[in-house]
LOBAMAR-830012 format. One record per residue (C-alpha): residue in one letter; x, y, z. Coordinates in steps of 0.5 Angstrom, whole numbers, plus 500, padded with zeros to 3 digits. Layout:
<nodes>
AXYZ;...
</nodes>
This chain:
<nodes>
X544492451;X540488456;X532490458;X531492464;X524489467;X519496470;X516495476;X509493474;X512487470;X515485477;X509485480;X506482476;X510476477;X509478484;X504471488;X498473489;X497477496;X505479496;X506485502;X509490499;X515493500;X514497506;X510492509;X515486508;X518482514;X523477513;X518472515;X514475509;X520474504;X522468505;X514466504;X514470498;X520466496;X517459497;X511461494;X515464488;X518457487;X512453488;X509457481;X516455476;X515448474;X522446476;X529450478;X530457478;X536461479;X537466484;X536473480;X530471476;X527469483;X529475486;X525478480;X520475480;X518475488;X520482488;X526481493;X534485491;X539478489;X542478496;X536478500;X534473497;X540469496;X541471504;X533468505;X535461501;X541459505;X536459511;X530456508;X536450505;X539449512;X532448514;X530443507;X525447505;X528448499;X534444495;X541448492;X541444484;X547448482;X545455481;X539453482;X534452487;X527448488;X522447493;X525442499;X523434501;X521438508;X514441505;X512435502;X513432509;X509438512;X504438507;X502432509;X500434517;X497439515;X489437516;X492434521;X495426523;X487423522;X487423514;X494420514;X492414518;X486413515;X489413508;X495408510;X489403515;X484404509;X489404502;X487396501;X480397501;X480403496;X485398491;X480393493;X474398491;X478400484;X480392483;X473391483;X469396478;X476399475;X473406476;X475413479;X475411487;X476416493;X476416500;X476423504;X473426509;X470432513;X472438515;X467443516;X462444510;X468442505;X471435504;X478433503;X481427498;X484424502;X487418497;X485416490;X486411485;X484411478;X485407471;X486409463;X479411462;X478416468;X473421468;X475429468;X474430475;X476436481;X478431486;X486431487;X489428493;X489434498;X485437494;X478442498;X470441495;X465444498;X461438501;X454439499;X455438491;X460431492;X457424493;X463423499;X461430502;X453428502;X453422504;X458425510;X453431511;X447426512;X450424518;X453431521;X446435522;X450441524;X455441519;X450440514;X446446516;X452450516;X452449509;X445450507;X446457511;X452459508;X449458501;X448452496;X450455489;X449451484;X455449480;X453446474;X445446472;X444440477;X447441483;X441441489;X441449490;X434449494;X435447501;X428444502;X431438496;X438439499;X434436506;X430432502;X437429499;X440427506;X434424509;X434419503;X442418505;X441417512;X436412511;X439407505;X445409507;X448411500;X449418497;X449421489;X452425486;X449426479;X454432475;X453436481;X459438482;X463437475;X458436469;X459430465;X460426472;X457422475;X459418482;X456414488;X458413495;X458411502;X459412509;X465409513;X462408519;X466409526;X466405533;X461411536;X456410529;X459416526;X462416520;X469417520;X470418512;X466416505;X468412499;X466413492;X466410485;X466415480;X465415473;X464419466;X456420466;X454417459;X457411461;X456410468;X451407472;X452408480;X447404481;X451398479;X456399483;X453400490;X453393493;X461393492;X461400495;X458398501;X461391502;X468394501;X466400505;X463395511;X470392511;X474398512;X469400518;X471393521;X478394519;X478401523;X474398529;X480392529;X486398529;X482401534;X481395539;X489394538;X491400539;X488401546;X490394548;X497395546;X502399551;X501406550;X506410546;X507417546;X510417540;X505414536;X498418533;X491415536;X488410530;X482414528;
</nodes>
């Protein structure tokens, strides 16, 4: 005799933050659906999504058909698994920007990794947080948080300090929100937190000393823009028992130099060239 599921097991398998049955529109179902599939690892029948989203079977039977003619997910026989059009959106969401700076600024990055053979980021500022836009690592990497489209707070990364440094009221925002500490060396007073990016707007070069994730270490670099603002950052980062930042300062700074005038030239073309509504601003 077959087990039925109770209600509370159902729930559980419910994503975080599910309206409940009474408050559910359609939107909602279909973004429960895709939130659902977004947790499986691989493809997922019908009923057990049905289940699992808290949905009767032809409700969500009804609500894939639409989310298939649309992309958003793919029919694998009787299964069914998050859509190519996602990944597509997925790609805009921080807007065009990051996108264009990871494909203008991606043979800097090769050329940074292929000159320390280290953890090499590129990302960007958006509001107190920084965004990984690339990265590119080797067999030896150090655990660490950063994941391409991934979010950290600014004032503990050495990309979102040496981006602070030059961004006065996002800078200030951070510290008003709170700097909490997390690892036992992350800067929590704001008096040191100012101190810090003082001395980054002045050498030009920014630490990150286990602050963010304890047994790594990094260091980074603005990439300056046209208006003598940066634009985004670039690190090395590394496992801190092995790692000296220092050492791969003046790759960091070469490379982050020619990526400034890479982006300058970009820029100067696009003005010169005839305009195209369909093409995105160089950043």
């Amino acid at each position: 005799m077959p087990v039925q599921s109770s209600s509370a097991d159902t729930a559980a398998h419910a994503p975080p933050g599910a309206p409940t049955d009474g408050q559910q529109t359609a939107v909602d179902k279909a973004l429960v659906l895709l939130k659902s599939l977004a947790s499986m690892d691989g493809e997922i029948g019908v009923s057990e999504l049905a289940r699992r989203s808290q949905l009767t079977k032809s409700t969500a039977f009804r609500l894939l058909g639409i989310l298939q003619r649309n992309d958003l997910v793919e029919r694998v026989g009787s299964n069914y698994r998050l859509g190519s059009e996602l990944f597509t959106m997925g790609e805009r969401v921080y807007g065009a920007t990051p996108v264009l700076l990871r494909e203008q600024l991606l043979p800097h990055l090769v050329d940074l990794y292929e000159l320390t053979h280290e953890t090499v980021h590129l990302a960007v500022l958006r509001g107190t947080d920084i965004v990984y836009v690339n990265k590119i690592h080797g067999h030896r990497a150090a655990r660490s948080p950063s994941k391409i489209g991934v979010r950290l707070p600014a004032y503990c990364t050495g990309v979102g300090k040496a981006l602070l440094a030059f961004d006065h009221d996002a800078a200030e925002a951070a510290v008003s929100a709170g700097l909490p500490a997390r690892t036992e060396y992350t800067l929590a007073d704001p008096r040191r937190f100012r101190e810090e990016l003082r001395r980054i707007r002045q050498d030009g070069i920014a630490y990150d000393r286990q602050e963010v994730a304890p047994g790594l270490t990094c260091v980074a670099v603005p990439i300056m823009g046209a208006s003598g603002r940066p634009v985004a950052a670039l690190s090395v980062a590394g496992a801190h028992h092995r790692f000296e930042p220092s050492r791969y300062a003046p790759a960091l700074r070469r490379v982050a130099f020619e990526a400034a005038r890479a982006l300058t030239a970009a820029k100067a073309r696009q003005a010169a060239a005839p305009y195209d509504v369909s093409r995105p601003p160089a950043a």
